[in-house]
N, C-alpha and C positions, 0 to 999 in steps of 0.2 A: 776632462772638463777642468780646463785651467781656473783655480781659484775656488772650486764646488769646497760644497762641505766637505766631505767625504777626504778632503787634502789638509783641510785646516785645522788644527789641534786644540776646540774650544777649551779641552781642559785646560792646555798651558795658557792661551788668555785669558783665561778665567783668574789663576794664578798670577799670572805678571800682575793683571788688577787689583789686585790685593795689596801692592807694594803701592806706596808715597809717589807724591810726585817727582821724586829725588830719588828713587830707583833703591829707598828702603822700606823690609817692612816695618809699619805702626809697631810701638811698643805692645798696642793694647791686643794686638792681633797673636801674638807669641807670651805676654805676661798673663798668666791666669790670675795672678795677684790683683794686678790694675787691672782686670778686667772683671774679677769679684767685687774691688773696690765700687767699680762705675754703679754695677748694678744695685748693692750695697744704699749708694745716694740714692742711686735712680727710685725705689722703693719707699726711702723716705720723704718724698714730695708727693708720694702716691696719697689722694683719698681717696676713701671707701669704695668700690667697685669703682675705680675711674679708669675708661678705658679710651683709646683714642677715636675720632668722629667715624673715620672712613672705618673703621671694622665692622661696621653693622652690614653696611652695601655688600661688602667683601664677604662677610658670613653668609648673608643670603645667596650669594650666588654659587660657592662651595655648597651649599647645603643640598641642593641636590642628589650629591654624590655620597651620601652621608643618609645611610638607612635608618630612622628610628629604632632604638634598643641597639645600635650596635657597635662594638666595640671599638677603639678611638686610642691611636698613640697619638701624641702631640710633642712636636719637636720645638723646643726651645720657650716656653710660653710668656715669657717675660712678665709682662702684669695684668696678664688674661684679658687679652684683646677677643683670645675665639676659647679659651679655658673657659668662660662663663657659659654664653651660649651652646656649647659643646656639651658641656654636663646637664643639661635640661635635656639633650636627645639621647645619649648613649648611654648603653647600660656599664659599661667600662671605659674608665678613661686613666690611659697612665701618661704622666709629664716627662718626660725627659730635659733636663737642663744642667749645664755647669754648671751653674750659679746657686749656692746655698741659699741665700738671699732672695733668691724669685721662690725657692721653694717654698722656703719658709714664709714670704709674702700670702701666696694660694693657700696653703695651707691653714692660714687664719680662716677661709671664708668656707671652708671645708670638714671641717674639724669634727661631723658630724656623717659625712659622705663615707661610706667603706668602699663606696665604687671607686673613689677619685683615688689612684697609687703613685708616690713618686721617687724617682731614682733619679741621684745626683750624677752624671755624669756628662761627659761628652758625647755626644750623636756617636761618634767615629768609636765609642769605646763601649758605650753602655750594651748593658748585656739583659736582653730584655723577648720575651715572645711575642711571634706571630698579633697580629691585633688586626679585626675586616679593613679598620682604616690606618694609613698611616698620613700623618698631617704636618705640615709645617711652615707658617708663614712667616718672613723677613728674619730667617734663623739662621743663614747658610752665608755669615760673612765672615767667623772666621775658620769657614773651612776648608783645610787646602785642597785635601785629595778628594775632591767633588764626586769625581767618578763613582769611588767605592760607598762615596755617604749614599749615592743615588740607587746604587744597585743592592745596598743594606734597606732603604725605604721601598723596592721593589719585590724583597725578599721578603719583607716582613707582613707586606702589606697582604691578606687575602683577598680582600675585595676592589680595593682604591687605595694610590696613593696622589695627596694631593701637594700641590706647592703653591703658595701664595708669595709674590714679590712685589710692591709699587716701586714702579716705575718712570720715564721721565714721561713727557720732556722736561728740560731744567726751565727755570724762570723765563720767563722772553726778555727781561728787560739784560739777561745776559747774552742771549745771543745777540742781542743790540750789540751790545759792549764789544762782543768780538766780532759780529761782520761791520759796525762801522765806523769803531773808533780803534778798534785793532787791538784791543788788550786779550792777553793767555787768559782763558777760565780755567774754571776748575770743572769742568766736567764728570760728570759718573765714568770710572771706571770698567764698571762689571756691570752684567743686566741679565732680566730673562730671559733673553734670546740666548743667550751664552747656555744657558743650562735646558734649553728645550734643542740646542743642537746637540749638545753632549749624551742627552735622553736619545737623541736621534740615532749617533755614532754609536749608541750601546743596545741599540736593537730595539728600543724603545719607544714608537709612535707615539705619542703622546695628546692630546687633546691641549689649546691652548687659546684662554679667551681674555679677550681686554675690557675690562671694567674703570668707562670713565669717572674721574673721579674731582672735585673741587677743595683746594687748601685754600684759606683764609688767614691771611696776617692783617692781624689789627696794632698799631703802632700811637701810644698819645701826643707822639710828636711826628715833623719830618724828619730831626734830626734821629731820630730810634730808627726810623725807618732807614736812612741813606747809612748807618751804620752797620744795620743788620744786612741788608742787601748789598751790598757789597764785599764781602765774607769770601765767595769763591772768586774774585779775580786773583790771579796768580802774579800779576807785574806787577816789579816790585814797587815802580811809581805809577799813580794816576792820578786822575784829576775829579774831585769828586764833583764837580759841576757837568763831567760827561753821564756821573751814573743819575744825579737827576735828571738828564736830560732822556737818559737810557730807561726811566721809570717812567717819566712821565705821563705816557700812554696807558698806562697798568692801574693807576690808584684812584679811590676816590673819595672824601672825606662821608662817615657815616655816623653822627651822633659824638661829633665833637672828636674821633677819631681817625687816623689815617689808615684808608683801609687798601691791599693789595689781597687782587687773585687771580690764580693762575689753574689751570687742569691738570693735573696730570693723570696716572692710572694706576691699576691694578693687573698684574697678569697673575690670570689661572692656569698649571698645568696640572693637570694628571691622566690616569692611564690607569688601566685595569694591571694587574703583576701579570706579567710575562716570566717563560721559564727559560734563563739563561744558561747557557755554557759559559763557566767564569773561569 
């Protein structure tokens, strides 16, 4: 089968994706420094329980897979988008993340919890037991060797392990831009089809559901808006009278506001742990 799965090596495009559009990789992807730093700010903008809109839709639909009372790793938690709702069901929940800073973040709202346990490290490093579920949602960007983080989350996992990613499509008012006024996007790289193939090539049927989902940008001007949106064209010159023209379809004034939205989604995989020959 010319071209099948079975021939094409999602881990290495997995990998290439990770590198710039200039064929380097990001500082932040290889600096653990600037990338403690980001989380660091990222935490201090945070208020109290503030988590993002689409994690509730995305939590309930995981949730099925997720026994009441039962025990719960969570890979990468950032500033407890499913860390909240997660600790209302399970009777154990450990965090795994690099970042001291997110730790220490959770750890304010927890401080109280003897169930809630957390260990500072890397996915790829942390040295942690068995748990029925292993979970992780938008956690897996800077990891290179995907394969092994995948078959560590299959090992670990007894009962489910799950993965959450959103996903695209990108804006439309950029595929405007490039089927008709011809400028380079910046398009996504890496997706979850890449890692439900790699699941695949590793003996791993997986289960894999898409949860549509609604972004909202609200802008107090046009000009916020023509500024923000156009961000991923990659040519070095344009014309920003095409990218209004490229939006124009997309917005609509709401309450003295300029309002754009677009869909995108959510992919669910997981899979019961399989027992590999590794």
């Amino acid at each position: 089968m010319r071209g099948s799965p079975l021939q094409i090596d999602f881990e290495k495009l997995w990998k290439e994706g990770m590198h710039d559009w200039q064929g380097k990789m990001p500082e932040r992807m290889i600096n653990d420094h600037l990338e403690e730093d980001y989380w660091a700010q990222s935490m201090k903008k945070k208020a109290a329980w503030q988590t993002d809109a689409h994690a509730q839709p995305i939590f309930n639909k995981m949730k099925k897979y997720i026994p009441r009372g039962a025990t719960c790793l969570e890979i990468g938690p950032g500033w407890g988008n499913y860390t909240f709702p997660l600790s209302e069901e399970v009777s154990k929940l450990t965090l795994v993340d690099g970042s001291a800073s997110v730790l220490r973040y959770l750890q304010q709202y927890f401080q109280d919890e003897e169930k809630v346990q957390y260990i500072q490290a890397k996915w790829e490093e942390a040295q942690v037991e068995p748990h029925d579920i292993v979970l992780g949602v938008n956690c897996y960007y800077r990891i290179y060797e995907m394969n092994a983080a995948l078959l560590k989350m299959n090992k670990l996992a007894k009962k489910r392990a799950i993965i959450g990613m959103t996903t695209g499509p990108i804006q439309p008012h950029y595929v405007v831009l490039d089927k008709e006024f011809g400028y380079d996007i910046k398009y996504p790289r890496r997706d979850y089809i890449e890692i439900l193939n790699m699941l695949y090539q590793l003996g791993i049927y997986a289960d894999c559901e898409l949860l549509p989902l609604e972004r909202i940008y609200r802008y107090d001007s046009y000009e916020a808006l023509y500024h923000a949106q156009s961000k991923k064209i990659l040519s070095e010159q344009f014309q920003m009278e095409d990218v209004k023209k490229a939006l124009a379809n997309f917005i609509t004034e709401e309450d003295g506001q300029v309002v754009y939205r677009h869909t995108f989604y959510a992919a669910i995989i997981s899979w019961e742990p399989v027992k590999i020959n590794e």
